[in-house]
Backbone atoms as SQL, in Angstrom:
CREATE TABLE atoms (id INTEGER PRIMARY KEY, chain TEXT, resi INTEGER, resn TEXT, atom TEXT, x REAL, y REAL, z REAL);
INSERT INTO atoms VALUES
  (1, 'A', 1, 'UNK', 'N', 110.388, 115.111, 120.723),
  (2, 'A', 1, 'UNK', 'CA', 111.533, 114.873, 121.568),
  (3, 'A', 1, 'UNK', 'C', 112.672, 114.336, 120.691),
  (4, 'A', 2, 'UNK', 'N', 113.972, 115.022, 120.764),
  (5, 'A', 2, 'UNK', 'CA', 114.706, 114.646, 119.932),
  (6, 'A', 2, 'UNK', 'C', 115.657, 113.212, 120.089),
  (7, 'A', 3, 'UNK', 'N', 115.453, 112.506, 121.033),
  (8, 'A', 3, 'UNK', 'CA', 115.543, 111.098, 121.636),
  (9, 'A', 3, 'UNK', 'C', 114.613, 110.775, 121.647),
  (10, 'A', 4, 'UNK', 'N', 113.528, 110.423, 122.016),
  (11, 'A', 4, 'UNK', 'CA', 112.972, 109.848, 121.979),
  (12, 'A', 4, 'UNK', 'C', 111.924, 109.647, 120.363),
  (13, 'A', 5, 'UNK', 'N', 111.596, 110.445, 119.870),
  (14, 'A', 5, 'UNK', 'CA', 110.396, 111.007, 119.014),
  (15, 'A', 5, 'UNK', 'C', 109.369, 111.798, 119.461),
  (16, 'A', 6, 'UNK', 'N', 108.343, 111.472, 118.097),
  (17, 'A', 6, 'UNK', 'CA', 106.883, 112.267, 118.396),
  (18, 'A', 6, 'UNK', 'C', 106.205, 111.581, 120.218),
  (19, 'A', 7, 'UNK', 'N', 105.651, 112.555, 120.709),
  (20, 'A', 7, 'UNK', 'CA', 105.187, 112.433, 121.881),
  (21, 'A', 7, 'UNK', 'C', 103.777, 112.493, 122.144),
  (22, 'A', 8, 'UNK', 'N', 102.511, 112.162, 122.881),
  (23, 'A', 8, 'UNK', 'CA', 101.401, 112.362, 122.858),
  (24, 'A', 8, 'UNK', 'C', 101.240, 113.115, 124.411),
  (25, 'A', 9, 'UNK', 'N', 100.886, 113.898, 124.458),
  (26, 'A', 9, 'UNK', 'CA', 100.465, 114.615, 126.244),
  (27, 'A', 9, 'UNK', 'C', 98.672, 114.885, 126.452),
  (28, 'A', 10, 'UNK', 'N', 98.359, 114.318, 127.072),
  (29, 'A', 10, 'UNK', 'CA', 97.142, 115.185, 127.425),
  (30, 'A', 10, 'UNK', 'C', 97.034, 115.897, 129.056),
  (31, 'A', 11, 'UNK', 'N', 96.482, 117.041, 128.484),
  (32, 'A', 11, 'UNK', 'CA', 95.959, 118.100, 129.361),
  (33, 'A', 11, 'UNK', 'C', 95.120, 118.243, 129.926),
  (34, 'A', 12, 'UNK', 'N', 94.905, 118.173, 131.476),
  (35, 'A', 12, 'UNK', 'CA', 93.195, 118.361, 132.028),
  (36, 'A', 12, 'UNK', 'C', 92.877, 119.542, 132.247),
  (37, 'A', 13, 'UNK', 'N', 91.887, 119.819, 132.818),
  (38, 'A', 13, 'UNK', 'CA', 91.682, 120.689, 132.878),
  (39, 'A', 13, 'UNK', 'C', 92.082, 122.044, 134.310),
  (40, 'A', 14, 'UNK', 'N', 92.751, 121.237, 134.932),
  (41, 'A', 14, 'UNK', 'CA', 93.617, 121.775, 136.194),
  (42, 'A', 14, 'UNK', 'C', 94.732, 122.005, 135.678),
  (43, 'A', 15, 'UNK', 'N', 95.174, 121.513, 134.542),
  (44, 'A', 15, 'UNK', 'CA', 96.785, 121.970, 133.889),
  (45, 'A', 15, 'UNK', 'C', 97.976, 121.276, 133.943),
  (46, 'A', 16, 'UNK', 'N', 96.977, 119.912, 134.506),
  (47, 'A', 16, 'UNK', 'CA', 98.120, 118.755, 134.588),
  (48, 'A', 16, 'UNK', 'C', 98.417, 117.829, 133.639),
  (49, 'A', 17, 'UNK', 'N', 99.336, 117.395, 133.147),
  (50, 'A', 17, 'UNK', 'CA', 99.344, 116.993, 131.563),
  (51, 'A', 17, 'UNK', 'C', 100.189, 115.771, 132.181),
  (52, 'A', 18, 'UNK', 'N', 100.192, 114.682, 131.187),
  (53, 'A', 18, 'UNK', 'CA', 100.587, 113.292, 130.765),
  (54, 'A', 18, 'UNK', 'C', 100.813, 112.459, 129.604),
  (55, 'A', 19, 'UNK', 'N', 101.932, 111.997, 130.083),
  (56, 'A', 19, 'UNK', 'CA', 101.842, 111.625, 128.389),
  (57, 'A', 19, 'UNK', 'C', 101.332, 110.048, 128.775),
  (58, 'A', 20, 'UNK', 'N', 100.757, 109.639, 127.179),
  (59, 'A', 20, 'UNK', 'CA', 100.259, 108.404, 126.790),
  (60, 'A', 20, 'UNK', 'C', 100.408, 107.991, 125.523),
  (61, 'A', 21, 'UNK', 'N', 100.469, 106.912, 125.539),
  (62, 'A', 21, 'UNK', 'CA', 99.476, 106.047, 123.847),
  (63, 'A', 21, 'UNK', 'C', 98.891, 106.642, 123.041),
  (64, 'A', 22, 'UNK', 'N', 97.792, 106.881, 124.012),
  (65, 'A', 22, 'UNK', 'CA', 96.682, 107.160, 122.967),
  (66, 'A', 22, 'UNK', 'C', 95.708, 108.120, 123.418),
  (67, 'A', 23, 'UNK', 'N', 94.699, 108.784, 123.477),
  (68, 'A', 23, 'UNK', 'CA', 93.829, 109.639, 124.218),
  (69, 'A', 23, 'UNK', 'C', 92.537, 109.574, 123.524),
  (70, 'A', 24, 'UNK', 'N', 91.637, 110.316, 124.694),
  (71, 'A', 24, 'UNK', 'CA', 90.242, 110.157, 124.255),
  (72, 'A', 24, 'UNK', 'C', 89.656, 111.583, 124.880),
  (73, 'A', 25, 'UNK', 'N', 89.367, 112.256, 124.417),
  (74, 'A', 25, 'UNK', 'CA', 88.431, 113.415, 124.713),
  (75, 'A', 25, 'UNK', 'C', 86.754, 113.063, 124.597),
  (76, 'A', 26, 'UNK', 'N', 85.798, 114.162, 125.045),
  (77, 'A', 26, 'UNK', 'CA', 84.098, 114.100, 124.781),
  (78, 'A', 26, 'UNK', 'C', 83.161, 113.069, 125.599),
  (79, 'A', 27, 'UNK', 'N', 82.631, 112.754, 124.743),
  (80, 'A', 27, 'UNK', 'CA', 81.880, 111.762, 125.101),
  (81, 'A', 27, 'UNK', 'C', 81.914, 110.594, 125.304),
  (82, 'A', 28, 'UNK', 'N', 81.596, 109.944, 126.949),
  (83, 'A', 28, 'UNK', 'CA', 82.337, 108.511, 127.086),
  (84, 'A', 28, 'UNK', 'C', 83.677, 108.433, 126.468),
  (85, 'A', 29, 'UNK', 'N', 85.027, 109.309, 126.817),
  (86, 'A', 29, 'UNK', 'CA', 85.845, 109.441, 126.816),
  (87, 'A', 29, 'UNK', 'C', 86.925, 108.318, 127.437),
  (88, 'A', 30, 'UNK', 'N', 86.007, 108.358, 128.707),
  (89, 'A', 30, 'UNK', 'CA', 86.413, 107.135, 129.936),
  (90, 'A', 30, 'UNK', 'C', 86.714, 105.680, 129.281),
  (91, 'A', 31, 'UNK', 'N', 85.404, 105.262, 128.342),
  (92, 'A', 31, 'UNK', 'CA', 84.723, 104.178, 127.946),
  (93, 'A', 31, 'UNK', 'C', 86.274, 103.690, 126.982),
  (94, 'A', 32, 'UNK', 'N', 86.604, 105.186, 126.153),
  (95, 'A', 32, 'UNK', 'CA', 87.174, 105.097, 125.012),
  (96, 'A', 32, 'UNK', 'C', 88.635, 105.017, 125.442),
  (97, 'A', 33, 'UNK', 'N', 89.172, 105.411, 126.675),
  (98, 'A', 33, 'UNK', 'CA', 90.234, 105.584, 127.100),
  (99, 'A', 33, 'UNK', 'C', 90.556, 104.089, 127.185),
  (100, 'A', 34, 'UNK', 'N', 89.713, 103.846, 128.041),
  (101, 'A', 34, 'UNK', 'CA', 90.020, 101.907, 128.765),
  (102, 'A', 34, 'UNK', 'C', 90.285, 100.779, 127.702),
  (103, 'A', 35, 'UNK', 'N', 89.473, 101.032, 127.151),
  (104, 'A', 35, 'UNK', 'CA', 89.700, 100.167, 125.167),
  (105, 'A', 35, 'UNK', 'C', 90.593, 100.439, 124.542),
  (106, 'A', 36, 'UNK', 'N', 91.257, 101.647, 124.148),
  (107, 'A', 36, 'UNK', 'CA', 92.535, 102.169, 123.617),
  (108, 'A', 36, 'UNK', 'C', 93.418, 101.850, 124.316),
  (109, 'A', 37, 'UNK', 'N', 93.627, 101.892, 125.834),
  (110, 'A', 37, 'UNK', 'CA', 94.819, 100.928, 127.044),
  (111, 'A', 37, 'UNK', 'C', 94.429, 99.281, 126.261),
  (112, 'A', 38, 'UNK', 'N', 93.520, 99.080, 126.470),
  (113, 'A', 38, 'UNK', 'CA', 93.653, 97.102, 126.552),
  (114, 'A', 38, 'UNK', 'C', 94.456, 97.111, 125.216),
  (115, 'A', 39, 'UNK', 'N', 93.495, 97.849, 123.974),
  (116, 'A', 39, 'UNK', 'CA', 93.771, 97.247, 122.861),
  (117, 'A', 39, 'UNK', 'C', 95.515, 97.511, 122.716),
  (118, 'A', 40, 'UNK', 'N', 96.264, 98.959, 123.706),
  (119, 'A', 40, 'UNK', 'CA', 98.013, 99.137, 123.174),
  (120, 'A', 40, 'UNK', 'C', 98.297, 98.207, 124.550),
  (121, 'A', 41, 'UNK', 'N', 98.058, 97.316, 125.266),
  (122, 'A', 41, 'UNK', 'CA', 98.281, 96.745, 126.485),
  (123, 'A', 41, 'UNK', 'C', 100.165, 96.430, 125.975),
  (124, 'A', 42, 'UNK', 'N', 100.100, 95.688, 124.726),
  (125, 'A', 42, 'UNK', 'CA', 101.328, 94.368, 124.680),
  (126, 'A', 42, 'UNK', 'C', 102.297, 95.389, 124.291),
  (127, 'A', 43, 'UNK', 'N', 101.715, 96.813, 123.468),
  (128, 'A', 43, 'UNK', 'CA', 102.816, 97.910, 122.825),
  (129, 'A', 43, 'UNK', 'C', 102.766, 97.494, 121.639),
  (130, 'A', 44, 'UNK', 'N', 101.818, 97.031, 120.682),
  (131, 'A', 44, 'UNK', 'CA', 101.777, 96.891, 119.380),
  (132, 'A', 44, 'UNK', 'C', 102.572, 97.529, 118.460),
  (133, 'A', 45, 'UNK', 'N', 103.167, 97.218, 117.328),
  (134, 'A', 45, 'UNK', 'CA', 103.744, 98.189, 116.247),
  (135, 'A', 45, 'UNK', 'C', 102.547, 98.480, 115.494),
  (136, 'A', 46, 'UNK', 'N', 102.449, 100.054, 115.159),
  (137, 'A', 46, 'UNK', 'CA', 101.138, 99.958, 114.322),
  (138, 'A', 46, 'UNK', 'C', 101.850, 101.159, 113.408),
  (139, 'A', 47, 'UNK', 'N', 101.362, 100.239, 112.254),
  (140, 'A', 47, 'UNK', 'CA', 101.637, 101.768, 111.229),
  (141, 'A', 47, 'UNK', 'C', 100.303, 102.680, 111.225),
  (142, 'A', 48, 'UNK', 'N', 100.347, 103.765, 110.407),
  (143, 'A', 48, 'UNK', 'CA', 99.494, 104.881, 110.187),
  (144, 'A', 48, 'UNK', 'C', 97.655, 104.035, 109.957),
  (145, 'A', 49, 'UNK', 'N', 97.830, 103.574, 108.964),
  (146, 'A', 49, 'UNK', 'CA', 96.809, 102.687, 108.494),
  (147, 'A', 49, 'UNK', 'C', 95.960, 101.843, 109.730),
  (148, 'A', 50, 'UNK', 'N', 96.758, 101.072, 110.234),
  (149, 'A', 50, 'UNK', 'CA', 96.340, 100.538, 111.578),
  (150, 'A', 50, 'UNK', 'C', 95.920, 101.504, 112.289),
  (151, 'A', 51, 'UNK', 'N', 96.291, 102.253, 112.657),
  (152, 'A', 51, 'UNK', 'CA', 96.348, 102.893, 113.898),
  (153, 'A', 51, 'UNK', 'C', 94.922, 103.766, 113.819),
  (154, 'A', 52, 'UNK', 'N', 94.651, 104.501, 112.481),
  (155, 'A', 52, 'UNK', 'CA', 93.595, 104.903, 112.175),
  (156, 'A', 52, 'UNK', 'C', 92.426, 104.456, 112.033),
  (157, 'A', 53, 'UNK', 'N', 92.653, 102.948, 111.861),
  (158, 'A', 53, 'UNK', 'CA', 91.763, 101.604, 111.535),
  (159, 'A', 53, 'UNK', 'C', 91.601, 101.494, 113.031),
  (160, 'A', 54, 'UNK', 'N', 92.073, 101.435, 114.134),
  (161, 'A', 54, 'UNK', 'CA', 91.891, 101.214, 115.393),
  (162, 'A', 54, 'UNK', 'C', 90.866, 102.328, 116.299),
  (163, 'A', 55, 'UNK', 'N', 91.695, 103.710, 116.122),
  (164, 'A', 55, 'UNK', 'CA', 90.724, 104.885, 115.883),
  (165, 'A', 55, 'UNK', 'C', 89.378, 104.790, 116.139),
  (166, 'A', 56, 'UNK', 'N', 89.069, 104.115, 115.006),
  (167, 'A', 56, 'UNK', 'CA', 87.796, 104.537, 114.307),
  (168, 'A', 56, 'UNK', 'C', 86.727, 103.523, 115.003),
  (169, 'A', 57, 'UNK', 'N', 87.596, 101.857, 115.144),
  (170, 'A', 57, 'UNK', 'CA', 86.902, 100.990, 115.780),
  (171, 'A', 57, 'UNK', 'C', 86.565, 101.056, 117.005),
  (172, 'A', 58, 'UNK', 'N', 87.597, 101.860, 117.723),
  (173, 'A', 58, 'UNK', 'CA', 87.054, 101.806, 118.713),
  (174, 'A', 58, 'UNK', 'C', 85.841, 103.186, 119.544),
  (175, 'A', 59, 'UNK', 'N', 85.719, 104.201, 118.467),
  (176, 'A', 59, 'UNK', 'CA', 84.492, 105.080, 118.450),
  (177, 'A', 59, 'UNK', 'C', 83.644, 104.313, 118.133),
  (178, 'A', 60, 'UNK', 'N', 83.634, 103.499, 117.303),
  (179, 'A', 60, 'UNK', 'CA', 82.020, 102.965, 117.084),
  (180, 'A', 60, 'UNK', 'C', 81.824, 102.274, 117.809),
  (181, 'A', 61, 'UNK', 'N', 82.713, 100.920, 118.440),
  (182, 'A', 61, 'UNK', 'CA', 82.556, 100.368, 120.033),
  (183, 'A', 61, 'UNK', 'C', 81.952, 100.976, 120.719),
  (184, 'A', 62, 'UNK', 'N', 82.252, 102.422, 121.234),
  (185, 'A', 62, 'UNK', 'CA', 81.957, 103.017, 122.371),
  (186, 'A', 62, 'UNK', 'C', 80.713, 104.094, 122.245),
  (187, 'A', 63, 'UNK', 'N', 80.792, 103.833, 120.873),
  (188, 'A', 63, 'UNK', 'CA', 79.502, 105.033, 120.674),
  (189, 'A', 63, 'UNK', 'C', 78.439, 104.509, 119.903),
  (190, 'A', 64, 'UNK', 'N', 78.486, 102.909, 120.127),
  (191, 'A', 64, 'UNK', 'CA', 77.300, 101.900, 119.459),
  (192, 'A', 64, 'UNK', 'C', 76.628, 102.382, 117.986),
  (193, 'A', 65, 'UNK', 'N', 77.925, 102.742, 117.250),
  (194, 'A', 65, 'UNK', 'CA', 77.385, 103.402, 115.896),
  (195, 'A', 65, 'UNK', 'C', 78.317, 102.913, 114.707),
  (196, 'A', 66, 'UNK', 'N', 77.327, 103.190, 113.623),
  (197, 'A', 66, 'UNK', 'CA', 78.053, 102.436, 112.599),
  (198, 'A', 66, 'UNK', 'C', 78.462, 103.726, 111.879),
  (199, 'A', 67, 'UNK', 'N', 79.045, 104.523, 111.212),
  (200, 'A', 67, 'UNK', 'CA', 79.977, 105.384, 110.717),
  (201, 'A', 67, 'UNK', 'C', 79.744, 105.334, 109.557),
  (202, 'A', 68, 'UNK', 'N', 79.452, 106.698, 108.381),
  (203, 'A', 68, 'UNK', 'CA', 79.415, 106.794, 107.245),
  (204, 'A', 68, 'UNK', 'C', 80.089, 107.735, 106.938),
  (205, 'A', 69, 'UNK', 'N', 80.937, 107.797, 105.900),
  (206, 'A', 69, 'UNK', 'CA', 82.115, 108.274, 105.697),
  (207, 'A', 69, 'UNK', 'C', 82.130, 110.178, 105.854),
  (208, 'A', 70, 'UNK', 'N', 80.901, 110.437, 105.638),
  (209, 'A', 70, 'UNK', 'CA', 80.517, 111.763, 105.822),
  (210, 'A', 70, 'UNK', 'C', 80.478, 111.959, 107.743),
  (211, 'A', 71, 'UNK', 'N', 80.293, 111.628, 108.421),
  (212, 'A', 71, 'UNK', 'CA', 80.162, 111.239, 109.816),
  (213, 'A', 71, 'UNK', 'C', 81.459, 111.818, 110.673),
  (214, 'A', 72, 'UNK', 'N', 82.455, 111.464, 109.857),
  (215, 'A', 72, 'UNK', 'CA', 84.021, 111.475, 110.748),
  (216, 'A', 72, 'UNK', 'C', 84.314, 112.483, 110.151),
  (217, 'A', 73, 'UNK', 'N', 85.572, 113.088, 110.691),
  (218, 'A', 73, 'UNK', 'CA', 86.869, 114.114, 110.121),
  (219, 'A', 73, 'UNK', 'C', 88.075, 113.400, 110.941),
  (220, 'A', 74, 'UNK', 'N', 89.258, 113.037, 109.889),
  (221, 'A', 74, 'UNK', 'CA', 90.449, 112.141, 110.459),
  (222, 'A', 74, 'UNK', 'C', 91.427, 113.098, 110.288),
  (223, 'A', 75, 'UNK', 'N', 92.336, 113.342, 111.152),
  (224, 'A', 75, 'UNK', 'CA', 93.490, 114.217, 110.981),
  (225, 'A', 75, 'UNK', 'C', 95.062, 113.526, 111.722),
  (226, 'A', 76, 'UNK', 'N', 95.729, 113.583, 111.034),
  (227, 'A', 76, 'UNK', 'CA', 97.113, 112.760, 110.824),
  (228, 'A', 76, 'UNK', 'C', 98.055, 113.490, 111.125),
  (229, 'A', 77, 'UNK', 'N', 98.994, 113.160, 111.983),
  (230, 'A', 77, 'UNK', 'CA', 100.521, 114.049, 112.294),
  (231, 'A', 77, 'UNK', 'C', 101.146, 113.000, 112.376),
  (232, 'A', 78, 'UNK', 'N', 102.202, 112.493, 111.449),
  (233, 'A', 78, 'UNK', 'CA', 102.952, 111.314, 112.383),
  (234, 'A', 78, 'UNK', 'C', 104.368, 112.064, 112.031),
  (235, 'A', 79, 'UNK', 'N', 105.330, 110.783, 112.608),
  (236, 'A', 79, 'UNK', 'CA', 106.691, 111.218, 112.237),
  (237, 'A', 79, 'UNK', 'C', 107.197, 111.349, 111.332),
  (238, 'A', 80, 'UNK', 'N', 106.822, 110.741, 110.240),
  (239, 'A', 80, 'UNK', 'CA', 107.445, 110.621, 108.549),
  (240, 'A', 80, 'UNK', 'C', 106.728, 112.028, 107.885),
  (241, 'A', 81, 'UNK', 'N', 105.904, 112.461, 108.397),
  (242, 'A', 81, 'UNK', 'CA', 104.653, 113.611, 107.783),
  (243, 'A', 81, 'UNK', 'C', 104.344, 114.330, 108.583),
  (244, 'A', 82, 'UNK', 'N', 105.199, 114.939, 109.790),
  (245, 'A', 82, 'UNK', 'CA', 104.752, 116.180, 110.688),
  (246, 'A', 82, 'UNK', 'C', 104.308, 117.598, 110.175),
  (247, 'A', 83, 'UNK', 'N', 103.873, 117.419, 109.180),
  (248, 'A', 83, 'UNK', 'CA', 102.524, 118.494, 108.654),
  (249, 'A', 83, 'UNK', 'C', 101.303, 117.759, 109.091),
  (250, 'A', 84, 'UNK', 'N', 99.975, 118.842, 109.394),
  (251, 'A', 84, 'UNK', 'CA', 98.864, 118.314, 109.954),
  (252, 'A', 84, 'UNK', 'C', 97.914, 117.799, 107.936),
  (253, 'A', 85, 'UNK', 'N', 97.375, 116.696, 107.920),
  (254, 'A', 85, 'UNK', 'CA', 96.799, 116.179, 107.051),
  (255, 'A', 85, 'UNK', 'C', 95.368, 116.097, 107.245),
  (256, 'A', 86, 'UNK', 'N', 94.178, 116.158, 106.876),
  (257, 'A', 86, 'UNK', 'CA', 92.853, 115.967, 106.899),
  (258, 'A', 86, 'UNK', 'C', 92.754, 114.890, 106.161),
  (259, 'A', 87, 'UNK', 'N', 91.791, 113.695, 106.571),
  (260, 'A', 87, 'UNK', 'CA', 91.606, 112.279, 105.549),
  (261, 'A', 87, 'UNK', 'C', 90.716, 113.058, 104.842),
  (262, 'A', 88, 'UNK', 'N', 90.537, 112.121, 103.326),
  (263, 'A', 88, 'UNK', 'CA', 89.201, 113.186, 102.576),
  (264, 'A', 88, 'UNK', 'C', 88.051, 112.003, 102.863),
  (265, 'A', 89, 'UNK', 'N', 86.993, 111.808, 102.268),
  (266, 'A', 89, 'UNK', 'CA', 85.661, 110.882, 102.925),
  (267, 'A', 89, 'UNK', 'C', 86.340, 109.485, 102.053),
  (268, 'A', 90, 'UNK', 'N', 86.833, 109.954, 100.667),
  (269, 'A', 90, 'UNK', 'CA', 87.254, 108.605, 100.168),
  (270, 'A', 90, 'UNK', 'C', 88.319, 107.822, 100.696),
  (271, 'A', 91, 'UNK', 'N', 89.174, 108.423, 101.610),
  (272, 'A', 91, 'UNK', 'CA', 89.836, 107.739, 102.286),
  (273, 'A', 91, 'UNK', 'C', 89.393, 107.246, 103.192),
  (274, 'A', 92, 'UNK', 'N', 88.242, 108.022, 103.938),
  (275, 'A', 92, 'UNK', 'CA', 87.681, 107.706, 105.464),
  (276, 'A', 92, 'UNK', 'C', 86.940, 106.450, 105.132),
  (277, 'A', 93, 'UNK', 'N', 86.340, 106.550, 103.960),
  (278, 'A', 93, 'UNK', 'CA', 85.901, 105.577, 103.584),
  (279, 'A', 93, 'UNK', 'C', 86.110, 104.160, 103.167),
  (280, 'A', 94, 'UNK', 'N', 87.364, 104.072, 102.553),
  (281, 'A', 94, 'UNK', 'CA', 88.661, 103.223, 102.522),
  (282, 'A', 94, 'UNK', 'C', 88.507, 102.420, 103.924),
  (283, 'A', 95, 'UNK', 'N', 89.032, 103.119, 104.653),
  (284, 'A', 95, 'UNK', 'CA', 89.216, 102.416, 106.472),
  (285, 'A', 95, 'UNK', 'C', 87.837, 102.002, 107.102),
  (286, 'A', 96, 'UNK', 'N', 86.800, 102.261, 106.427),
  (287, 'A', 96, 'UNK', 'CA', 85.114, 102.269, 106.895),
  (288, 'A', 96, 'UNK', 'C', 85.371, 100.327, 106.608),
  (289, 'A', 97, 'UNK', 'N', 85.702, 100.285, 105.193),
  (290, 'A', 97, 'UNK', 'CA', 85.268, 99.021, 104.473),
  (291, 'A', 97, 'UNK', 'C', 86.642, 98.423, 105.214),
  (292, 'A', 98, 'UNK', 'N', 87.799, 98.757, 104.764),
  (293, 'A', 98, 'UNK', 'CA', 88.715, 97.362, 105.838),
  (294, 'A', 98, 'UNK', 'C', 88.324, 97.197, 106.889),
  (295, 'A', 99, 'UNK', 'N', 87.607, 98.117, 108.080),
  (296, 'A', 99, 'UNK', 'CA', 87.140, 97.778, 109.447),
  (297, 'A', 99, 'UNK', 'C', 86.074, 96.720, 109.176),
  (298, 'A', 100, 'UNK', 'N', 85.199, 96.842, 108.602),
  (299, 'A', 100, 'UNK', 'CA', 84.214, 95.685, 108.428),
  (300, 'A', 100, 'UNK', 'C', 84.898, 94.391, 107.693),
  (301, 'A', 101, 'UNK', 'N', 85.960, 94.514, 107.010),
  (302, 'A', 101, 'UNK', 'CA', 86.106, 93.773, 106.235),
  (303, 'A', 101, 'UNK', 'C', 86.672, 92.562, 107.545),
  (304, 'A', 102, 'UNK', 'N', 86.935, 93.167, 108.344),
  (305, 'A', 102, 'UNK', 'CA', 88.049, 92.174, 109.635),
  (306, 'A', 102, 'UNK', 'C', 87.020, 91.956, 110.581),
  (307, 'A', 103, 'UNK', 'N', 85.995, 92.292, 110.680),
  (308, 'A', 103, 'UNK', 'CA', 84.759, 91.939, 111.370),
  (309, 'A', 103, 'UNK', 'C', 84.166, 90.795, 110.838);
């Protein structure tokens, strides 16, 4: 949006779309939706780093699992970098160890 910025929409499956924060598709989606609301409740500033760091915490929250860097695939669009990016494992891995590190 050229006022506003980058935008997030999700789509159901009747064809009704919304925009949000943040989204959650799959499995316990629901679980993952409600945690991603509390955790953007106040409207946090989050850079890229954060935000991916948040991501990730809150899949393993919801999916009672601990994550090895081979496990995930992270993919990045933001505004500074609207080309699509793939994390590689050493990065995924990077964000594996700061998530624990704040635990």
């Amino acid at each position: 949006d050229d006022e506003v910025g980058p935008q997030l929409y999700k789509c159901d499956p009747a064809g009704y779309y919304t925009g949000c924060k943040a989204a959650a598709a799959g499995q316990k989606d629901q679980e993952a939706q409600n945690l991603l609301e509390k955790k953007l409740k106040n409207d946090p500033k989050l850079n890229v780093q954060d935000t991916v760091q948040m991501a990730i915490s809150v899949l393993q929250t919801v999916l009672s699992a601990n994550f090895q860097p081979t496990d995930l695939e992270v993919g990045l669009v933001s505004a500074a970098s609207p080309k699509f990016v793939k994390l590689s494992e050493k990065e995924i891995e990077a964000h594996l160890t700061a998530i624990s590190e704040k635990d």
